[in-house]
N, C-alpha and C positions, 0 to 999 in steps of 0.2 A: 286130083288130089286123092292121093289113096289113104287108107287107115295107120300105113307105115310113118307117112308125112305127118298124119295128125298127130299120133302118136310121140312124135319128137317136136314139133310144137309143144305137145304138151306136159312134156317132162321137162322143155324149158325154162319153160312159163312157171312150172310150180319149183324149179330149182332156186329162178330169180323170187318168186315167193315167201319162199322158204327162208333164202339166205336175209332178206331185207327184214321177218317176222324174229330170226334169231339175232340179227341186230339191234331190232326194235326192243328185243325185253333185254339185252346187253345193258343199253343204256338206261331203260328204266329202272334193273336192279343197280345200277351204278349211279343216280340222281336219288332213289328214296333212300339208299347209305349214305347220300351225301346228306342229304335232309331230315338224317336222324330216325327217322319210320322204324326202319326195324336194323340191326345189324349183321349182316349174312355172313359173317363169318363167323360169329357164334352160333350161328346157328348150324351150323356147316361140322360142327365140332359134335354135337348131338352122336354122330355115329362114331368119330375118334373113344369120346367117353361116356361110353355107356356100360356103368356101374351102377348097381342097386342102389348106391350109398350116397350117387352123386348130386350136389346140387343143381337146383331146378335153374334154365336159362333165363328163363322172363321171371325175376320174381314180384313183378307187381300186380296186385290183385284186380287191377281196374280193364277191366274190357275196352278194346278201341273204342265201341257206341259211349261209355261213361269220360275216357280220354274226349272227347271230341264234345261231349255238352260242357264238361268243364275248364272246356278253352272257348267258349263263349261266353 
């Protein structure tokens, strides 16, 4: 087994990697949109409209740690 072999071993192995990690956060951004967490398509909009003038995306002042003790 030379350095050529391993070498494409190991571009496979990190393709197959690769492909299953960028599916992996596929579906996690698509289960916390589902479940309300954050909404990515407004947030996605941040670079469409960026004007000085423009309204803020999140406007609630509570930080997820303060969201999270008061749904306890």
């Amino acid at each position: 087994m030379d350095i050529r072999e391993l070498q494409g071993y190991a571009s496979f192995f990190m393709t197959i990697f690769l492909v299953v990690m960028l599916y992996w956060y596929i579906v996690y951004l698509y289960r916390s949109e589902k479940k309300g967490d954050k909404d990515y398509e407004k947030l996605g909009n941040i670079a469409l409209d960026d004007e000085i003038d423009s309204k803020p995306i999140d406007t609630s002042s509570v930080t997820p740690r303060e969201k999270k003790e008061q749904d306890k």
